[in-house]
C-alpha positions as CSV (number, residue, x, y, z in Angstrom):
1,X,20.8,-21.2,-0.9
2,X,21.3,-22.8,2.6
3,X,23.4,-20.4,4.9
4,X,26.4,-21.5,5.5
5,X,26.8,-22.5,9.5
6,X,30.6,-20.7,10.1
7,X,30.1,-21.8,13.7
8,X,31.6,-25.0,12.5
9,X,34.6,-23.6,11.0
10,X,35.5,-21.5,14.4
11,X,35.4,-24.9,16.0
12,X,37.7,-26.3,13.1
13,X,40.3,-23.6,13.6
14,X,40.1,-23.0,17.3
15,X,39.2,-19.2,16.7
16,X,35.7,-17.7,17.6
17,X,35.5,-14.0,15.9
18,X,34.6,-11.2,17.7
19,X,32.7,-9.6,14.3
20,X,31.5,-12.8,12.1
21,X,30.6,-11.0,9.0
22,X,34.1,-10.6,8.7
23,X,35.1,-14.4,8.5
24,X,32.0,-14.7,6.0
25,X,33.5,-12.1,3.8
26,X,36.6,-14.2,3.9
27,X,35.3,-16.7,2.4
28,X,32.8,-14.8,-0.3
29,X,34.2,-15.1,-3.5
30,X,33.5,-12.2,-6.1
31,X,31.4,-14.7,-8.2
32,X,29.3,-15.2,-5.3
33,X,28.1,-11.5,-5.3
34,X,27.5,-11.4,-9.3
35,X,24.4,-13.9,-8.3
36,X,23.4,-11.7,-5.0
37,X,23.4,-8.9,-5.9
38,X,21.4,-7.5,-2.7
39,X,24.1,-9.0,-0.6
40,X,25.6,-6.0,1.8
41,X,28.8,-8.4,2.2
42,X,32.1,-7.3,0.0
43,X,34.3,-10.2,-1.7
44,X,37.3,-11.2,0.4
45,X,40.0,-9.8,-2.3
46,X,41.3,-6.8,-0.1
47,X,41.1,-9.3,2.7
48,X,43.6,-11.6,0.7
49,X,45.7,-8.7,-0.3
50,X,46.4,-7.6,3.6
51,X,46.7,-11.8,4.5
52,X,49.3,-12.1,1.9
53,X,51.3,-9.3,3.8
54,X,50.8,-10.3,7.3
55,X,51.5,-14.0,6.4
56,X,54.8,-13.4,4.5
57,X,55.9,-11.1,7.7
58,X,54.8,-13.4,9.9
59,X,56.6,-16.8,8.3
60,X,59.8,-14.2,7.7
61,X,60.0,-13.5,11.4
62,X,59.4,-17.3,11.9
63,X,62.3,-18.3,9.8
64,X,64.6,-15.5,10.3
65,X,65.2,-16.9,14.6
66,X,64.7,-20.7,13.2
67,X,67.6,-20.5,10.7
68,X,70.0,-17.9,12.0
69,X,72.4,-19.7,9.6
70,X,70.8,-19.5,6.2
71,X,71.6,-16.8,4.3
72,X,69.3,-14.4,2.5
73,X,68.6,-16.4,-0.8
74,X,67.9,-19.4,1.3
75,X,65.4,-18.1,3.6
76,X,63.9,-16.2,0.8
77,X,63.5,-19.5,-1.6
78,X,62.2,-21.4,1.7
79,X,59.5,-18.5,2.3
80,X,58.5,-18.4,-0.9
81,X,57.4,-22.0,-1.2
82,X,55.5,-21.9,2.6
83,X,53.6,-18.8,1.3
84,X,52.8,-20.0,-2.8
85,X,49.3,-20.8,-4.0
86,X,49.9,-25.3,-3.7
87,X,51.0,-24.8,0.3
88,X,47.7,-22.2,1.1
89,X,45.7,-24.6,-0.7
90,X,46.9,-27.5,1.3
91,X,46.4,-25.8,4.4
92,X,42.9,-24.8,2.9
93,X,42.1,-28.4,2.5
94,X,43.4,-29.3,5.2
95,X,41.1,-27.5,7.4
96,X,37.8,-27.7,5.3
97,X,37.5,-24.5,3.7
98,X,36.4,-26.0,0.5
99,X,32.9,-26.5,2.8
100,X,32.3,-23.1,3.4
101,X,33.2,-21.2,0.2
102,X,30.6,-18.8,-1.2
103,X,30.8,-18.8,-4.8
104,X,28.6,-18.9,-7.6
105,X,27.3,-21.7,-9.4
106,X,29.7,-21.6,-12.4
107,X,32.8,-21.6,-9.8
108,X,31.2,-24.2,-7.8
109,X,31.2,-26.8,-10.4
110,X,34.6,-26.2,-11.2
111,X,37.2,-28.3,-9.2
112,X,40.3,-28.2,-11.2
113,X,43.0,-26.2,-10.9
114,X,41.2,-23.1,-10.6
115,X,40.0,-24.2,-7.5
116,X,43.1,-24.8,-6.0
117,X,43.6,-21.0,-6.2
118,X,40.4,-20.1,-4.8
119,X,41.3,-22.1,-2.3
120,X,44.4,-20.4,-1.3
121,X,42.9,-16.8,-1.8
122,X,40.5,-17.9,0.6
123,X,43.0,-18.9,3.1
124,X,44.9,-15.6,2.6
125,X,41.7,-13.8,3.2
126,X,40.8,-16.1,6.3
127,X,44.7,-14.3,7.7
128,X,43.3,-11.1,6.5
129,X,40.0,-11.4,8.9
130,X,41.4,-13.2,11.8
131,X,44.0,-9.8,12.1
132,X,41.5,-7.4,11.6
133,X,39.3,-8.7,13.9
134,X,41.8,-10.3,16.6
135,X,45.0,-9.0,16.2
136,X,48.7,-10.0,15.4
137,X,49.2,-12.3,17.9
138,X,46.2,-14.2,17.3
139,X,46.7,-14.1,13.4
140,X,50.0,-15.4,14.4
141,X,49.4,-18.2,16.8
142,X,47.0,-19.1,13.5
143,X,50.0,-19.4,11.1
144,X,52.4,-20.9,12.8
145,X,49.9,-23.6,14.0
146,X,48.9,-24.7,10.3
147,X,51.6,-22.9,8.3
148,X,55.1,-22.8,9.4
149,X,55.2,-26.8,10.3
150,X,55.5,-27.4,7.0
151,X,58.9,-25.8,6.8
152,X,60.5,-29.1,7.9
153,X,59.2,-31.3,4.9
154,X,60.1,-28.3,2.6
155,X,63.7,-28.8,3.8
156,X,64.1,-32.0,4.2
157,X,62.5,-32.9,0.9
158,X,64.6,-29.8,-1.0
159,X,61.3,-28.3,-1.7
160,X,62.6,-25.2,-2.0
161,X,65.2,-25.8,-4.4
162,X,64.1,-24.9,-7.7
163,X,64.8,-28.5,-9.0
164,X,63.6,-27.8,-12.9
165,X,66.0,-24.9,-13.2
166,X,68.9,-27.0,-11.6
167,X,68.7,-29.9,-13.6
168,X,68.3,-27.8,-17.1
169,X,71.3,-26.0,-16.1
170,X,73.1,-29.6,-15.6
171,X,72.0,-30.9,-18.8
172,X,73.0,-28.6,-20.9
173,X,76.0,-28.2,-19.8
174,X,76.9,-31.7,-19.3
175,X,75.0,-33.3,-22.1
176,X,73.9,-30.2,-24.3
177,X,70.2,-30.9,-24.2
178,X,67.4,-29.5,-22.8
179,X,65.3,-31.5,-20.7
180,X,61.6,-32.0,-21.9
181,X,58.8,-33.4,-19.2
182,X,55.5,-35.0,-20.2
183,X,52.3,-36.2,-18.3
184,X,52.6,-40.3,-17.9
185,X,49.6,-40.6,-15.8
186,X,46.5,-39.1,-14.0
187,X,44.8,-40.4,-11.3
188,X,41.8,-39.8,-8.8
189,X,38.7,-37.3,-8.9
190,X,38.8,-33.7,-10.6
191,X,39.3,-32.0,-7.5
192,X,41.9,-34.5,-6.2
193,X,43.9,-35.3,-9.1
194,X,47.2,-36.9,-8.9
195,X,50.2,-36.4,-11.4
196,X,52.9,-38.4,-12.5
197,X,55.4,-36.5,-14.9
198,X,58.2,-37.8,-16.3
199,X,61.5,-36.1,-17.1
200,X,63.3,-37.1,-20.8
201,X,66.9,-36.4,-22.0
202,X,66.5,-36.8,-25.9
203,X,63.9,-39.7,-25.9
204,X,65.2,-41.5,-22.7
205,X,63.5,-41.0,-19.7
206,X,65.5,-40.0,-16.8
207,X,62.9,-40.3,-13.8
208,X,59.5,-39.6,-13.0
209,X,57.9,-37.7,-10.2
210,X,54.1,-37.2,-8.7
211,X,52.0,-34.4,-7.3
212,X,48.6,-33.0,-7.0
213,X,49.6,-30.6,-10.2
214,X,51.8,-31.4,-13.0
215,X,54.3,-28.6,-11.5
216,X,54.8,-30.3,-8.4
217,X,54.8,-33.4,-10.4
218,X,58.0,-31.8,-12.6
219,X,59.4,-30.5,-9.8
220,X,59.4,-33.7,-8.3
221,X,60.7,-35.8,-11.1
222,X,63.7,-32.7,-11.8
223,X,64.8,-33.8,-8.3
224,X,65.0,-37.6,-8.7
225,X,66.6,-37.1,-11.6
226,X,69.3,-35.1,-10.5
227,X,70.0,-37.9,-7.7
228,X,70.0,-40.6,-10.7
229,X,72.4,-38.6,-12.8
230,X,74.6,-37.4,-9.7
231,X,74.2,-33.8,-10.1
232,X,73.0,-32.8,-6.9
């Protein structure tokens, strides 16, 4: 298999490593080592599990002097959705990991939604090294570059707002029915699929809404629909 140049992915990022075995393990997934077995390289899961902490205390901190008026639940709803699995991988894709993933052959031919989660280990994993090797305040110059400007679509768009949940609520206690949401469409390539879900009271539909997964998609169409219905 062709070695992978990481050189490039320095330039993408703006960050050359001291140590770059690190950033390679980063992006070494544990399928990767089941076919190489002679590799001396580990799989970037303990990296992922120390990127996850440093990038939820690093967005907290963010958010914490940006919003001194939210309260607790607030800020906690808006962290979660900067730090879930759909924004890493967006900032994954964003920034090309999808080029420089080790894996085996078996994960490499898969580019549904399994990807997508691979994607955004990877990312947590690529916080993980950049730490270790570079420190806090490199690892956070990192985030807040591709991570925390997302906050301002998250708000503006209600993003954050568990939308389903909201509208169930509504329904039922307005109308006595649960909502029910079904797929209408699917568009583009397997490892850029679009959604389009549509939310139904009874047999009427109430709204639809897109996404690159059919949660987003739901969550989407949950939020027009409580616009239509007035329930906001």
């Amino acid at each position: 298999m062709k070695e992978k140049n990481f050189d490039e992915f320095e330039k993408i990022i703006g960050i050359k490593f001291n140590e770059q075995d690190i950033l390679k393990q980063a992006f070494t997934h544990r399928s990767f080592l089941n076919e190489h077995k002679n590799s001396k390289r580990g799989h970037n899961e303990r990296l992922e599990f120390l990127g996850d902490a440093v990038l939820e205390l690093v967005i907290t901190d963010y958010l914490f002097n940006k919003y001194p008026d939210k309260n607790e639940g607030d800020l906690t709803s808006i962290r979660s959705a900067l730090v879930n699995a759909q924004t890493c991988a967006k900032v994954s894709k964003k920034i090309n990991v999808n080029d420089f993933l080790l894996l085996s052959h078996g994960e490499a031919k898969d580019v549904g939604r399994a990807r997508q989660y691979i994607l955004a280990d990877a990312l947590e994993a690529i916080i993980g090294a950049i730490y270790i090797d570079l420190g806090y305040e490199k690892v956070k110059d990192f985030i807040l570059k591709y991570i925390a400007p997302m906050t301002e679509k998250i708000i503006k768009e209600k993003l954050w707002i568990d939308a389903k949940s909201k509208f169930q609520e509504k329904a039922q206690d307005v109308e006595g029915v649960t909502p029910s949401y079904k797929t209408t469409k699917e568009t583009g390539p397997d490892h850029d699929k679009k959604f389009t879900v549509g939310v139904f009271l009874r047999e009427k539909i109430v709204s639809e809404g897109e996404g690159d997964s059919k949660q987003e998609a739901e969550q989407d169409a949950a939020r027009k629909a409580l616009k239509e219905k007035g329930w906001e």
